[in-house]
ZAPAVEX-654503 format. One record per residue (C-alpha): residue number from 1; x, y, z; residue in three letters. Coordinates in steps of 0.2 Angstrom, whole numbers, plus 2048, in hexadecimal, padded with zeros to 3 digits. Each point is the difference from the previous one (the first is absolute). Layout:
N
<NUM; <X; Y; Z>; "Ala"> ...
***
This chain:
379
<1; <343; 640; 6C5>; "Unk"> <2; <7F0; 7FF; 80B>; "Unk"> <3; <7F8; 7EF; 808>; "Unk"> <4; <7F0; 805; 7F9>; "Unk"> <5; <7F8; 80D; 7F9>; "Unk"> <6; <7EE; 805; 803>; "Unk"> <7; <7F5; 80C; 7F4>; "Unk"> <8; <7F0; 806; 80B>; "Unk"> <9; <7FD; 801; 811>; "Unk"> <10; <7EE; 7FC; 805>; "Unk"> <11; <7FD; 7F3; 80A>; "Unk"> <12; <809; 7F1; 7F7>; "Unk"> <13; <80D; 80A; 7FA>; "Unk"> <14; <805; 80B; 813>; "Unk"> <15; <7FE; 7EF; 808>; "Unk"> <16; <80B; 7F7; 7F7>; "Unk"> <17; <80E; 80D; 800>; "Unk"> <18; <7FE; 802; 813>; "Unk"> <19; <801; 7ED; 804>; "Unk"> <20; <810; 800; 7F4>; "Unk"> <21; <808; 80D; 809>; "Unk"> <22; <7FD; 7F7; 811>; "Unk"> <23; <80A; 7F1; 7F6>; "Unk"> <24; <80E; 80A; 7FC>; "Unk"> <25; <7FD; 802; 7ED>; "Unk"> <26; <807; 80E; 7F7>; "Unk"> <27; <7ED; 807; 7FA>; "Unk"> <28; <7FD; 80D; 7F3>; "Unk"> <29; <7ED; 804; 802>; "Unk"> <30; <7FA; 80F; 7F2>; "Unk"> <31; <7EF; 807; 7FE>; "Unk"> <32; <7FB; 812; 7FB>; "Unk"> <33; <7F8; 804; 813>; "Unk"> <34; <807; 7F5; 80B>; "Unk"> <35; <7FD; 80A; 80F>; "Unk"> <36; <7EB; 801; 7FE>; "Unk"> <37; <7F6; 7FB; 80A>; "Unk"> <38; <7F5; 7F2; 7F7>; "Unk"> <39; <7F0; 807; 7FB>; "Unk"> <40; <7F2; 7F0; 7FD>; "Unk"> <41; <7F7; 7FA; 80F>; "Unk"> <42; <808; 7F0; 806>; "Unk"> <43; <7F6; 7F0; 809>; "Unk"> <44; <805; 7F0; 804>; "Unk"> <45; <7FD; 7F3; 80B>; "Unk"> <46; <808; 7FF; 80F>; "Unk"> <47; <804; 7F0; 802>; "Unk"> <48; <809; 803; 7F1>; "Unk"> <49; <80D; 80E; 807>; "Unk"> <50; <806; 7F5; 810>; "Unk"> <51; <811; 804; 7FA>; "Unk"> <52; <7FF; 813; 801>; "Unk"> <53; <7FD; 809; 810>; "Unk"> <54; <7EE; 807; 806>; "Unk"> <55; <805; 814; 7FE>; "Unk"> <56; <7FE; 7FD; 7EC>; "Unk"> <57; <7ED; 800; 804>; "Unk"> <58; <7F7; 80B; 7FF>; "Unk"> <59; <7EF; 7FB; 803>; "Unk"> <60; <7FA; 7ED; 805>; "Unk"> <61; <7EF; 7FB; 7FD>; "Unk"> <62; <7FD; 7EF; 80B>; "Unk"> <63; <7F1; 7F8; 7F3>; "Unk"> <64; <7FB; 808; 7F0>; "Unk"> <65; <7F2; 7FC; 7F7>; "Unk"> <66; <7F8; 7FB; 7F0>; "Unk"> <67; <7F2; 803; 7FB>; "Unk"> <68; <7F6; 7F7; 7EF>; "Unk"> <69; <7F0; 7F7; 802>; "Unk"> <70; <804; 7FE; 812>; "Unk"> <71; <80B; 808; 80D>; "Unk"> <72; <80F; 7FA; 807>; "Unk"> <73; <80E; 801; 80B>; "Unk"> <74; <811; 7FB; 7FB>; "Unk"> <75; <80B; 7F9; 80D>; "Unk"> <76; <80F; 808; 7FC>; "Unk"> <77; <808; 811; 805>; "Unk"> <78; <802; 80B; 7F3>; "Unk"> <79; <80F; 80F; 802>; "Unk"> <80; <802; 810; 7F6>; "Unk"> <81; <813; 804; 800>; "Unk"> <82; <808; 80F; 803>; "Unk"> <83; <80B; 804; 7F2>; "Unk"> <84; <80A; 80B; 809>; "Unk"> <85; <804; 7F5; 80F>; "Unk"> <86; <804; 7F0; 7F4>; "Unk"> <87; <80B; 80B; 7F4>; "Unk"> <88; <80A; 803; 810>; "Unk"> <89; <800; 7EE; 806>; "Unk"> <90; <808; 7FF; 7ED>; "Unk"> <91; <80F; 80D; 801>; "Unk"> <92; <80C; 800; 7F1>; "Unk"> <93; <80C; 807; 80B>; "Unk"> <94; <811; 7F6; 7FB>; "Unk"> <95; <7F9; 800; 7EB>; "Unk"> <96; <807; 80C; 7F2>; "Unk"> <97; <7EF; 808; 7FC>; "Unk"> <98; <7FE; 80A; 7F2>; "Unk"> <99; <7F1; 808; 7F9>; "Unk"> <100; <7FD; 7FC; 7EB>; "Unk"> <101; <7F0; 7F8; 7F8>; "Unk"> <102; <807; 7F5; 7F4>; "Unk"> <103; <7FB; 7F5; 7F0>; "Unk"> <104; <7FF; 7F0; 7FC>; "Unk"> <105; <812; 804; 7F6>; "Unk"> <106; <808; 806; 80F>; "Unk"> <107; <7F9; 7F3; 80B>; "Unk"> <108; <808; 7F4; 7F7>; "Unk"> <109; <811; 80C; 7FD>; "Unk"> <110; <801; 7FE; 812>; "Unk"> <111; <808; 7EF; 801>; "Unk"> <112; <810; 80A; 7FD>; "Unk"> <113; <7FF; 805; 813>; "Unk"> <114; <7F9; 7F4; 807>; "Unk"> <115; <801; 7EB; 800>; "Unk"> <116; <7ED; 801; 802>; "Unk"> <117; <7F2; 80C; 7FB>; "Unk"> <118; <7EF; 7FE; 807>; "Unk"> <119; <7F2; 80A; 7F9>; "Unk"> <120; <7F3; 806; 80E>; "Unk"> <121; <7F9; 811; 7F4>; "Unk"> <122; <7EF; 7F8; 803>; "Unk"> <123; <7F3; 7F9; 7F2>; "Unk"> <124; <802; 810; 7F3>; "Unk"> <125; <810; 807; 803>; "Unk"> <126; <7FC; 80E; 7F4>; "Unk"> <127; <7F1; 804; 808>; "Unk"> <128; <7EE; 7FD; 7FC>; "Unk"> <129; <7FD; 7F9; 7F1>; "Unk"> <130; <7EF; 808; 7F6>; "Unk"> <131; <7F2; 7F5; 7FA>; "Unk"> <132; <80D; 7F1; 808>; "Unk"> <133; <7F6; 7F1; 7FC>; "Unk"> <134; <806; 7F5; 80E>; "Unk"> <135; <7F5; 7FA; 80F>; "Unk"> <136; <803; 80C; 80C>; "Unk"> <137; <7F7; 804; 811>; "Unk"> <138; <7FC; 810; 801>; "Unk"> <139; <7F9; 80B; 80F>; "Unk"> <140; <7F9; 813; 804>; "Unk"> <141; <800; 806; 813>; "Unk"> <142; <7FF; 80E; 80B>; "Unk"> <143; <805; 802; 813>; "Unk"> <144; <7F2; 807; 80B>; "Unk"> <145; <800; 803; 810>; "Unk"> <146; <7F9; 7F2; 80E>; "Unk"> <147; <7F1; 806; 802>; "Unk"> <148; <7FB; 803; 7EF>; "Unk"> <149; <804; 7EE; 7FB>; "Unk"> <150; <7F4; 7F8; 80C>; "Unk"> <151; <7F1; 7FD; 7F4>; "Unk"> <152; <80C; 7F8; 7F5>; "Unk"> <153; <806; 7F5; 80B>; "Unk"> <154; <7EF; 7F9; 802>; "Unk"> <155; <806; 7FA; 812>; "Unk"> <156; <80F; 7F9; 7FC>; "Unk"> <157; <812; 803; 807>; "Unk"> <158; <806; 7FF; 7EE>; "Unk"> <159; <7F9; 7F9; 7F0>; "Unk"> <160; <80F; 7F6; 7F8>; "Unk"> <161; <7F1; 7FB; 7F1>; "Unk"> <162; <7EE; 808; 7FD>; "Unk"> <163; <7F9; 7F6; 7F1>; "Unk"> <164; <7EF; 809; 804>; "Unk"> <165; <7FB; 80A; 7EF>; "Unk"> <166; <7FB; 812; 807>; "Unk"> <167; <80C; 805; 7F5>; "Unk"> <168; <7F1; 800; 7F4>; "Unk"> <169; <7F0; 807; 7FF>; "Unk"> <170; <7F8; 7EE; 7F9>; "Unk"> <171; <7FC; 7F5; 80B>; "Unk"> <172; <808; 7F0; 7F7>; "Unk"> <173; <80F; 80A; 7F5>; "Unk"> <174; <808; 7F7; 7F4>; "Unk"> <175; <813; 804; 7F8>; "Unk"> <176; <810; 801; 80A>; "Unk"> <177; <7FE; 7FC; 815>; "Unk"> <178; <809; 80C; 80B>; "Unk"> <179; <803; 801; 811>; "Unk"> <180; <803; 80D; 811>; "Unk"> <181; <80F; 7FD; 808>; "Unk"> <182; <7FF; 80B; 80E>; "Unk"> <183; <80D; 7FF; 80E>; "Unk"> <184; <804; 80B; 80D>; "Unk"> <185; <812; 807; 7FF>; "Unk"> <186; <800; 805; 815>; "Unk"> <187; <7F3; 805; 80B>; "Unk"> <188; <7FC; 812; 7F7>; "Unk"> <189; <7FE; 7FB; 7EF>; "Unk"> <190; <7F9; 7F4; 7F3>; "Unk"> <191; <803; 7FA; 7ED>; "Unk"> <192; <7F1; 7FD; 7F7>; "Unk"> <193; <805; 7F7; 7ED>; "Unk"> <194; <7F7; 7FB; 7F3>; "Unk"> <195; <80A; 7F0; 7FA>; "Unk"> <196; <800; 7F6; 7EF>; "Unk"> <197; <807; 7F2; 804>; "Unk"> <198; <803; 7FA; 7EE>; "Unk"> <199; <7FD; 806; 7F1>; "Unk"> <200; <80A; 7FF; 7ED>; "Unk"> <201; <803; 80E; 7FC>; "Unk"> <202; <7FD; 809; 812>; "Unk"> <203; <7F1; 80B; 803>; "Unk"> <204; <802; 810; 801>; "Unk"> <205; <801; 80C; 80D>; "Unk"> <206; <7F3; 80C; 7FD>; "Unk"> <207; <7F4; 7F0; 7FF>; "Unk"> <208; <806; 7FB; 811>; "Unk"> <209; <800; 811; 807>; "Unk"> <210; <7EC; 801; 7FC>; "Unk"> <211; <7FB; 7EF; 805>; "Unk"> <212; <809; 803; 813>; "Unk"> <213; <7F7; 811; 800>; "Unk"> <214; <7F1; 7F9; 7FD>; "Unk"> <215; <802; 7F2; 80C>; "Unk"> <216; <806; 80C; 80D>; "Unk"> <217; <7F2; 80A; 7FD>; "Unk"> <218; <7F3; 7F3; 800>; "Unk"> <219; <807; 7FD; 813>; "Unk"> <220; <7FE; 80F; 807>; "Unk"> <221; <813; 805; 7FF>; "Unk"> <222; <7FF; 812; 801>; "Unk"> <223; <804; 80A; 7EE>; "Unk"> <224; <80B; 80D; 803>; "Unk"> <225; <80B; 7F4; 808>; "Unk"> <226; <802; 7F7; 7EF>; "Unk"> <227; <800; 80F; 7F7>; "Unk"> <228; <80E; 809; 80B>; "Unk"> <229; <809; 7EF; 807>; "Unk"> <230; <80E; 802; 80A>; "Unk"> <231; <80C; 7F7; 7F2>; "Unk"> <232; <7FB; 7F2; 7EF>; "Unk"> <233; <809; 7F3; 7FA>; "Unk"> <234; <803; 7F7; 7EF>; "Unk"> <235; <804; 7ED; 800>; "Unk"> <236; <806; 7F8; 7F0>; "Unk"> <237; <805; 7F0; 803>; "Unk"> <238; <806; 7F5; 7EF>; "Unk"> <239; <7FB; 7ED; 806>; "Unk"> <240; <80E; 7F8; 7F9>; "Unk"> <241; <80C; 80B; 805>; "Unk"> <242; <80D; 807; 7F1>; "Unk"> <243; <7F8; 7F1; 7F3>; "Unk"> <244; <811; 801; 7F8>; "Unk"> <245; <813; 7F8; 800>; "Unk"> <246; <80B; 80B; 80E>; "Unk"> <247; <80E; 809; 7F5>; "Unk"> <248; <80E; 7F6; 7FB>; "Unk"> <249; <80B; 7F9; 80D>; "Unk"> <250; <7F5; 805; 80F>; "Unk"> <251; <7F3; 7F9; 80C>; "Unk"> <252; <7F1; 807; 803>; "Unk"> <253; <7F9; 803; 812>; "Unk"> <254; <7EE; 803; 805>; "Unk"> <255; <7F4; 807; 7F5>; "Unk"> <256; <80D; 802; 7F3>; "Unk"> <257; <7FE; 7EF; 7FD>; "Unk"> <258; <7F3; 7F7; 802>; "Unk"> <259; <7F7; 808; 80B>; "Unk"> <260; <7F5; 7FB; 811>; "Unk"> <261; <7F3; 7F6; 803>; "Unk"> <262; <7F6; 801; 7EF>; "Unk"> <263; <7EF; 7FF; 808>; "Unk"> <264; <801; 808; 80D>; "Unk"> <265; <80D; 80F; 7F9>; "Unk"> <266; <809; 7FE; 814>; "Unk"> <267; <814; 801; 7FC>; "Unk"> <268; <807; 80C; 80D>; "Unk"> <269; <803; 7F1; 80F>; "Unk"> <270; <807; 7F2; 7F2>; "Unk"> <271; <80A; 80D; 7F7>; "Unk"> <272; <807; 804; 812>; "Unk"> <273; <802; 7ED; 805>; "Unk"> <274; <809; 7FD; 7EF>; "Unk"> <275; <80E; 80F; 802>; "Unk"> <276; <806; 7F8; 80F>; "Unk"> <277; <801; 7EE; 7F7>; "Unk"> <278; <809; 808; 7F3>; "Unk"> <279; <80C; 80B; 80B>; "Unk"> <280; <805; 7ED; 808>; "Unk"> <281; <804; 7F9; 7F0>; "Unk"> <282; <807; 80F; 7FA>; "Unk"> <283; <80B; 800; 80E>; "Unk"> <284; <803; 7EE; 800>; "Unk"> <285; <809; 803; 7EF>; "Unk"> <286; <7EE; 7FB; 7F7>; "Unk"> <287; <7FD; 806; 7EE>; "Unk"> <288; <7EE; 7FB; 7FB>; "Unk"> <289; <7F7; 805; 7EF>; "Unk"> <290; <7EF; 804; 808>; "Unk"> <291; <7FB; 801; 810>; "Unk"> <292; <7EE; 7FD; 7FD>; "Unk"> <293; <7FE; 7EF; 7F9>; "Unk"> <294; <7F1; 7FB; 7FB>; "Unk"> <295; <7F8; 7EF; 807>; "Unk"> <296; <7F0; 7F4; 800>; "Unk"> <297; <7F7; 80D; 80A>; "Unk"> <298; <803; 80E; 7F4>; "Unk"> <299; <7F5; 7F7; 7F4>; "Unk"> <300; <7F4; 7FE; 80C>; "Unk"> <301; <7FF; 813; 804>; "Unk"> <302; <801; 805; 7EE>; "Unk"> <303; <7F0; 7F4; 7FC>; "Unk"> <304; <7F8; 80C; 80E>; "Unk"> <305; <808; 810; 7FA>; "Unk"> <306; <7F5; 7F9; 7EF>; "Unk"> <307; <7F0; 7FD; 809>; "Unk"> <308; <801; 812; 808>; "Unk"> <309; <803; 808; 7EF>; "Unk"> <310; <7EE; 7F7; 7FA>; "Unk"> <311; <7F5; 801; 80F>; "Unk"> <312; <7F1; 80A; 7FF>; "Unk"> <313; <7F9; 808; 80F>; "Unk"> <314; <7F7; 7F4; 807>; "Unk"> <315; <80C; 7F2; 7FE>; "Unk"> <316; <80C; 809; 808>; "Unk"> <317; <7F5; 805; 811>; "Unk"> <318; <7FB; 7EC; 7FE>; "Unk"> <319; <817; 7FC; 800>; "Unk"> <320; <802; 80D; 80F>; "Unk"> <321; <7F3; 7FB; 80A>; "Unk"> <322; <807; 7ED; 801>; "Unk"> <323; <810; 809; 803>; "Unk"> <324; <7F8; 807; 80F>; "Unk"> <325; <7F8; 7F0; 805>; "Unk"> <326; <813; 7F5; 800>; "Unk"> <327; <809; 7FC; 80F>; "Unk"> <328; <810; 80D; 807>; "Unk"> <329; <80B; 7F3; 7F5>; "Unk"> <330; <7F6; 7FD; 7F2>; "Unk"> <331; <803; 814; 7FE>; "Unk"> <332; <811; 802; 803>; "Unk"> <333; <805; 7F3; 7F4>; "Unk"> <334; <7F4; 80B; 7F4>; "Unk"> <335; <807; 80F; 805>; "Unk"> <336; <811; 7FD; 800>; "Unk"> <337; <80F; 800; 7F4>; "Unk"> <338; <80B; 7F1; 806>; "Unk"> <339; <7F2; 7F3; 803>; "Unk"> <340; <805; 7F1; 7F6>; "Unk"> <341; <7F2; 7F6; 7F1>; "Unk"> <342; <7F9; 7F5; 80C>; "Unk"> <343; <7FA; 80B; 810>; "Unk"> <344; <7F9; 80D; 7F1>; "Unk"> <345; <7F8; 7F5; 7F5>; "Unk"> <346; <7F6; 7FA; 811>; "Unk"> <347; <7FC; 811; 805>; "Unk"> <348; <7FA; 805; 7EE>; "Unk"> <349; <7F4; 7EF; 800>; "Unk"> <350; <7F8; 803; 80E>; "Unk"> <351; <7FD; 812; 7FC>; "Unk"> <352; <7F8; 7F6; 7F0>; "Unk"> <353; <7F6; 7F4; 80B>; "Unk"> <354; <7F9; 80D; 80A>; "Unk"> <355; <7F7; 80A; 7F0>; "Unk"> <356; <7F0; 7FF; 7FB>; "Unk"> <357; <7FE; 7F5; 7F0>; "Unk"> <358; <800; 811; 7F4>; "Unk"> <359; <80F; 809; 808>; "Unk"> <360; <809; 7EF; 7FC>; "Unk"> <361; <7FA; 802; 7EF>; "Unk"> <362; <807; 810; 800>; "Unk"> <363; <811; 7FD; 806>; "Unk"> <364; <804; 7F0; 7F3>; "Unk"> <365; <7FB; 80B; 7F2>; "Unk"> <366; <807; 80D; 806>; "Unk"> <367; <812; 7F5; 803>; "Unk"> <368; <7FD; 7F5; 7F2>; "Unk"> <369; <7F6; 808; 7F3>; "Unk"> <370; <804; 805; 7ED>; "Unk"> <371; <80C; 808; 7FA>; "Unk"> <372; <80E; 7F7; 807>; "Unk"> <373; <80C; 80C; 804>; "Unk"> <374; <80D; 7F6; 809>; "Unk"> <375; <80B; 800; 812>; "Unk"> <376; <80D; 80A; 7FF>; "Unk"> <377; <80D; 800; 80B>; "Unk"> <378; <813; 802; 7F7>; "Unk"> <379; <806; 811; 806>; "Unk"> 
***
C-alpha cells in the first residue's frame, strides 16, 4: 500500500511526487511518458520561483513590456524555464513509476493501492476536446531566430502584452482582441505568439495563425522566417481548469482542478507552490478533499474572467492600458494567484478609475450585463 499515488507528471504532478519522496513517502507516480521533456513554453515571474534554484532558467528578461494605448514597462522580472533543468531539480528517483494513461475509472480504482490518489492528468485528461465550449485561452507561435524578430519587438526586450491591433488590416477592428506575446527564449532566438486571451469557446488556431502573420508582416518581420520557422506552437488553455468534480475519492492538483489564475490563464508557479503545501500535509499525515479551495478572491477573478469574455476591442485596450498605468503592487495583486479580495479589488478599482468614461461603460456591461450567467466556482 502506497502513501500516495499520483496520475500525471507535468509540473503539479512531478512536483508533488518529488517533494513526497524527499519526505519519505512511499509514492506511486504513473503517466503514459513520464520521461518527456515538457513540450509548452513556460514563463513565470521570478519573484515567484525564489524557492527553486537559478539553472531552471532559461532565459530572464529584466522589464517586459505592454503595450496598449501607451507603452509601458513593467517592474518585474519575467523568466522562461528550462524544462529540462527543473524536471531535474524534480527527480522521481526513490518513486514506483509506471507508464499507463488511465481513466477516470481507474483513477478512482486506484484507492486500492494507495491511501491517497491525486489526480495531476491536466485539464482534459483524454486530450483535446473538439468544438469544447469552455473559455479557453488559446495561442499560435513560431520560434525565429533573433535577428528576425527585431521588427516585432518594436524595441522592446520582450513584449509580455501587445494590445495594438495590427493583427487587422482596419484601422479600429472590432470582434475578439488578441495579443503578441513575444519573449525571447535565450539570446539566439525569439517566440513570437499570437494570444487570445479569453474567448468561450476558444478561437481557433488557424484564425490566430493569420492574424500573427499579418501582424508580423505589417512589421517588417521577414516572410520566409514565418513561413519556414524554426519550430510552432499550440496553446490551448481551459480557464477554469477540468470545470468538473475529481474522480471519486481523489484530490485534484493543478489544472485538473480548478485551474490557474482564470484571467490571466498563469498556473505553472501556484501549481508548483501548491505541490509543496500538499507534500507537508501529506506527510504530516494530512488527508484534504481539495486542494484548491476556493475564496472571496475567486469571485472577484471570476467577475473578471466575465468582463474578458464580453469586451470588445476597444474596451479591452482601454482595461490594459490602466493595467499598464498601476503601480508594481497594484499589478502583482492583479496578476497573481494567492493575492487575497481586499488587495485585488484595490487593484481592479483603480484600473477602473484610470479609464476613460466609455471604457468604464464597457467593462460594467461587459461584467454586469444581461444574460446573467452566474459565478461559478464548485469544482
Amino acid at each position: 500500500m502506497h502513501d500516495v499515488a499520483i496520475v500525471g507528471l507535468g509540473p503539479a504532478g512531478r512536483a508533488l511526487a518529488s517533494h513526497c519522496v524527499d519526505r519519505g513517502l512511499d509514492v506511486l507516480a504513473v503517466d503514459p511518458r513520464p520521461d518527456a521533456v515538457w513540450r509548452p513554453t513556460y514563463g513565470v515571474w521570478e519573484d515567484e520561483l525564489s524557492h527553486l534554484p537559478t539553472a531552471v532558467v532559461r532565459h530572464r528578461v529584466a522589464q517586459p513590456e505592454l503595450r496598449s494605448r501607451g507603452r509601458h514597462r513593467l517592474d518585474r522580472a519575467y523568466v522562461v524555464l528550462d524544462n529540462a533543468e527543473l524536471q531535474r531539480t524534480l527527480p522521481l528517483e526513490g518513486a514506483t513509476v509506471e507508464r499507463a494513461r488511465l481513466t477516470d475509472v481507474e483513477m478512482t480504482g486506484l484507492r486500492g493501492r494507495a491511501r491517497v490518489v491525486v489526480d495531476a492528468r491536466g485539464a482534459r485528461p483524454a486530450g483535446h476536446v473538439p468544438d469544447d465550449p469552455a473559455a479557453a485561452q488559446t495561442a499560435y507561435g513560431v520560434v525565429v531566430p533573433s535577428e528576425v524578430a527585431v521588427p516585432a519587438l518594436d524595441g522592446a526586450e520582450a513584449l509580455l502584452m501587445d494590445w495594438r491591433t495590427d493583427w487587422s488590416p482596419h484601422p479600429s477592428p472590432g470582434g475578439v482582441p488578441t495579443f503578441l506575446y513575444a519573449i525571447p527564449l535565450g539570446p539566439q532566438e525569439v517566440l513570437l505568439e499570437e494570444t487570445c486571451l479569453a474567448a468561450a469557446p476558444g478561437m481557433p488556431v488557424a484564425q490566430l495563425r493569420d492574424r500573427l502573420q499579418h501582424r508580423l508582416r505589417a512589421r517588417g518581420v521577414a516572410t520566409d522566417a514565418l513561413d519556414e520557422p524554426r519550430s510552432r506552437e499550440v496553446v490551448r488553455i481551459p480557464m477554469r481548469g477540468r470545470d468538473a468534480p475529481a474522480p471519486e475519492g481523489t484530490v485534484a492538483l493543478g489544472v485538473a482542478g480548478r485551474g490557474g489564475h482564470p484571467v490571466t490563464g498563469y498556473s505553472v508557479a501556484s501549481s508548483l507552490a501548491r505541490a509543496r503545501t500538499l507534500a507537508a500535509q501529506l506527510a504530516a499525515g494530512e488527508r484534504p478533499h481539495q486542494v484548491d479551495v476556493a475564496g472571496p478572491a475567486d469571485v472577484v477573478r471570476e467577475l473578471g474572467l466575465r468582463a474578458l469574455l464580453r469586451l470588445d476591442t476597444d474596451g479591452t485596450l482601454e482595461l490594459f492600458e490602466a493595467f499598464g498605468r498601476l503601480g508594481p503592487h497594484r499589478q502583482r495583486a492583479f496578476m497573481s494567484r494567492t493575492s487575497g479580495a481586499p488587495e485585488l479589488l484595490g487593484a481592479m478599482w483603480q484600473m477602473f478609475s484610470a479609464m476613460p468614461g466609455h471604457g468604464r461603460v464597457e467593462l460594467v456591461r461587459a461584467t454586469f450585463g444581461a444574460p446573467w450567467e452566474g459565478l461559478r466556482l464548485g469544482r
